[in-house]
N, C-alpha and C positions, 0 to 999 in steps of 0.2 A: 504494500500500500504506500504512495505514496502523498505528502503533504505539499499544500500550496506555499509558496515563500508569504512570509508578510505583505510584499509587494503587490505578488497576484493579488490577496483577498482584495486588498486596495485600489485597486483597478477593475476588481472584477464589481466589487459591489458600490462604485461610486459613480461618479458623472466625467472623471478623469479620464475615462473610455469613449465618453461623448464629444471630446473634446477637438474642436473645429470640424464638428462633421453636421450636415443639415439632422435638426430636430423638426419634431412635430410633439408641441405641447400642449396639454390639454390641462387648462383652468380650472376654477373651483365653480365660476361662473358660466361656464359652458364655451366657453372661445376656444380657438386651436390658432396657436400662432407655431408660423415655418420659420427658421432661421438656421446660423451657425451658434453655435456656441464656441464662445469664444474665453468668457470666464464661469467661475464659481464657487461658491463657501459653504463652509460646515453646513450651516441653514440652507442648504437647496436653492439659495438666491441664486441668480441666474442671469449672463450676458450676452443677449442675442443679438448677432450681427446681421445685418440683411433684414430683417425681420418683418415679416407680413402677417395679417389676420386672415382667415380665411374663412369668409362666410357662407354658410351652406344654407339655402333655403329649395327645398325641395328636388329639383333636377339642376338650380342656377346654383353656381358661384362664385365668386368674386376674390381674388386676393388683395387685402389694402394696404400697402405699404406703410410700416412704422420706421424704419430708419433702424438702429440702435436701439435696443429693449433692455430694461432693465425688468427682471422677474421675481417676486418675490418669493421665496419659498413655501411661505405658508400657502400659499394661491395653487400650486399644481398637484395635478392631479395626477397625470400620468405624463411619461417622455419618452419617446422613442425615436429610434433613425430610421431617416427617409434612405431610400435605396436611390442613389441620385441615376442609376442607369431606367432605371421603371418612369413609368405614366405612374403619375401620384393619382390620378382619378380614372373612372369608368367611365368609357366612352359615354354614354350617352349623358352626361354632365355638359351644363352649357356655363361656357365665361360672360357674365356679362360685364358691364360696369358700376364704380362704386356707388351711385344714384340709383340704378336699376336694382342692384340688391338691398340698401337701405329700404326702396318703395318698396319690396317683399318679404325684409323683415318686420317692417310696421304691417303691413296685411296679415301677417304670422300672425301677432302679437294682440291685436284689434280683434282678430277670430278668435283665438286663446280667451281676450277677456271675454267676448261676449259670451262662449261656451259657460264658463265661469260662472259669468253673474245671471246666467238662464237657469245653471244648475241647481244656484244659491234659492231662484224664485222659486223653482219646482220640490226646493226640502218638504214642503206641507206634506206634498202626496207620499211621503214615504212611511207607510206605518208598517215600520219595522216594532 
């Protein structure tokens, strides 16, 4: 049997492995930003170089350019590497632009409440 060196665990179970290669990070608030990482600290804080948001709204989506990202750690959810030779997305995904996917995340969002507050009026009828 043999043991990993110090070093491996260290690389193996950190973000030091991640280091300048494209991420795909996923927030606590639901966003997924693409970048490089470029730094990082004890706390998962996080240095995205390149960095975009990428919004998904049904078949549309959009990447929006952030410049330089700072991450905080408490915020992520999940991290992983893009495979930069692959199609990050399935063909039948549409780019559009950042106007055209803001207008269909407020349609999202506007539908979400009104479900909501329809659900809210119809409590009476539940006799559970």
């Amino acid at each position: 049997m043999s043991w990993a060196s110090p070093e491996d665990i260290y690389t193996s179970t950190s973000l030091a492995s991640y280091l300048d290669k494209k991420l795909l990070v996923l927030l606590r608030d639901g966003r997924k930003l693409l970048g490089i990482l470029r730094s990082f600290d004890q706390f998962a804080n996080a240095v995205l170089e390149s960095a975009c948001e990428r919004a998904i709204v049904g078949d549309l989506y959009c990447d929006i350019p952030l410049g330089l990202y700072i991450i905080r750690g408490e915020n992520v959810v999940l991290i992983g590497e893009l495979d930069v030779d692959k199609e990050e997305l399935p063909p039948h995904m549409t780019r559009v632009s950042e106007a055209d996917i803001r207008r269909a995340q407020k349609a999202e969002r506007d539908s979400t409440d009104l479900k909501g507050s329809m659900r809210k009026r119809m409590e009476f009828l539940d006799m559970d």
